[in-house]
C-alpha positions as CSV (number, residue, x, y, z in Angstrom):
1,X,-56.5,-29.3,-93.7
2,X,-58.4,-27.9,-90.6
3,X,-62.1,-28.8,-90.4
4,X,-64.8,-26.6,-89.6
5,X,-66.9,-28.6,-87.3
6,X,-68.7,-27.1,-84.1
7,X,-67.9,-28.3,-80.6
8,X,-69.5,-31.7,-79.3
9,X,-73.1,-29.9,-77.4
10,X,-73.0,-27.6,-79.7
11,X,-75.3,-27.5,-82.5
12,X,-75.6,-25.6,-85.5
13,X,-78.9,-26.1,-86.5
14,X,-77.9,-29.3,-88.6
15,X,-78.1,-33.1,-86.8
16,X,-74.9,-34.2,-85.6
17,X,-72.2,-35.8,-87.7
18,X,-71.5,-39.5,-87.3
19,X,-67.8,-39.6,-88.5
20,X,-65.1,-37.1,-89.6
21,X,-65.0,-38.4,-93.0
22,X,-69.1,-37.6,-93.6
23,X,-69.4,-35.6,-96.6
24,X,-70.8,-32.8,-94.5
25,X,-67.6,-31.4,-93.1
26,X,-66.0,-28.5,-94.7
27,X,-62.0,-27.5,-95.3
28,X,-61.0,-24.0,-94.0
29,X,-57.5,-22.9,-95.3
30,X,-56.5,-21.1,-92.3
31,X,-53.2,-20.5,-92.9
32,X,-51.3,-20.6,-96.4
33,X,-47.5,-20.5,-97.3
34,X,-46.7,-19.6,-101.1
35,X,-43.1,-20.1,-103.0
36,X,-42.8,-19.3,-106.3
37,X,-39.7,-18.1,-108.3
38,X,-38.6,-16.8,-111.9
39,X,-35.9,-17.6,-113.1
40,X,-33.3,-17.7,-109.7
41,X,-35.1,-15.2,-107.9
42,X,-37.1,-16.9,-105.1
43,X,-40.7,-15.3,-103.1
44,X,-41.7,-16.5,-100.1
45,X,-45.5,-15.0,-98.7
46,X,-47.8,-16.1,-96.6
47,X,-51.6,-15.7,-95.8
48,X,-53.9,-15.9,-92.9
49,X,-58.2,-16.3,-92.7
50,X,-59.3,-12.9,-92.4
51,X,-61.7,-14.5,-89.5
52,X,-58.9,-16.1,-88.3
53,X,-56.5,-12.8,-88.1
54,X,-59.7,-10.8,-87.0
55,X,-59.9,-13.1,-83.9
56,X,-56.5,-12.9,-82.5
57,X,-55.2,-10.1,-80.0
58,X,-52.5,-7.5,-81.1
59,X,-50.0,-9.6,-79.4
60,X,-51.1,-12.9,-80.7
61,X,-50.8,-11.1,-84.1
62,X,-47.9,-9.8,-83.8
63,X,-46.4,-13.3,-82.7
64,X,-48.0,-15.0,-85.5
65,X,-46.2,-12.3,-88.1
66,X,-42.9,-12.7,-86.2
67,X,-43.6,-17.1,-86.9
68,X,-44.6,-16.4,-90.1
69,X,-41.4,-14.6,-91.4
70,X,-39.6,-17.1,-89.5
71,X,-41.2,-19.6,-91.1
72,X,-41.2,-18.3,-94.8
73,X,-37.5,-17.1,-94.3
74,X,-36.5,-21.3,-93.7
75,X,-38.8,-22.5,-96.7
76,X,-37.4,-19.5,-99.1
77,X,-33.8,-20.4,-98.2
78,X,-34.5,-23.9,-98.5
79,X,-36.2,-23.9,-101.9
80,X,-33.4,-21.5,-103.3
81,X,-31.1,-24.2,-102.1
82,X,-32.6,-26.7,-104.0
83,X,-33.1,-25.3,-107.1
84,X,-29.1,-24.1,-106.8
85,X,-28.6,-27.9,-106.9
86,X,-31.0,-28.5,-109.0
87,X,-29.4,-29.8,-112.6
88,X,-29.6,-26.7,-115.1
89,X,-32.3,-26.7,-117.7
90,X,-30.6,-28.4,-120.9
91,X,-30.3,-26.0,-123.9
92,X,-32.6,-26.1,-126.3
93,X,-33.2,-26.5,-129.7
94,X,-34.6,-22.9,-130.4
C-alpha cells in the first residue's frame, strides 16, 4: 500500500510524524486490479484514484491504459490457466 504522507518541509498543519509505522499515516489504494470468474469464464478490470487519473497528462493516461491492459491481459491468462489445472469440483451429493 502507498502512504499518504506530505514531503519532508512540508507541513500539513499537523506536527511531524516520528516513524512510518505511527498510527497517523493513512493507505491510499491508488491503483487496483480485480479477477473474478463464474464458472470458467474469467474478468480481468482494473481501477485508478480518480485524483490520481485527474493528475496525469493525456499521454501519461493513455500509457497507464495501454499498462493496465497489458497488465490485466497476463493476470487473466494466468488465473484462467490455473483454474484449467485446478482439480474439478467433486460431485455432490445433491
Amino acid at each position: 500500500m502507498a502512504r499518504s504522507t506530505p514531503p519532508s518541509g512540508q507541513s500539513n498543519g499537523n506536527p511531524p510524524q516520528a516513524t512510518e509505522t505511527d498510527s497517523h499515516n493513512r493507505e491510499v489504494e491508488l491503483l487496483r486490479v480485480l479477477v473474478s470468474r463464474k464458472g470458467t469464464q474469467v474478468d480481468a478490470q482494473w481501477a485508478i484514484h480518480p485524483q490520481l487519473k485527474q493528475d496525469l497528462l493525456p499521454q501519461e493516461w493513455q500509457e497507464v491504459t495501454d499498462l493496465m491492459a497489458k497488465v490485466t491481459g497476463i493476470v487473466g491468462t494466468r488465473f484462467s490457466q490455473v483454474l484449467a489445472q485446478a482439480d474439478p469440483e467433486p460431485p455432490s451429493n445433491a
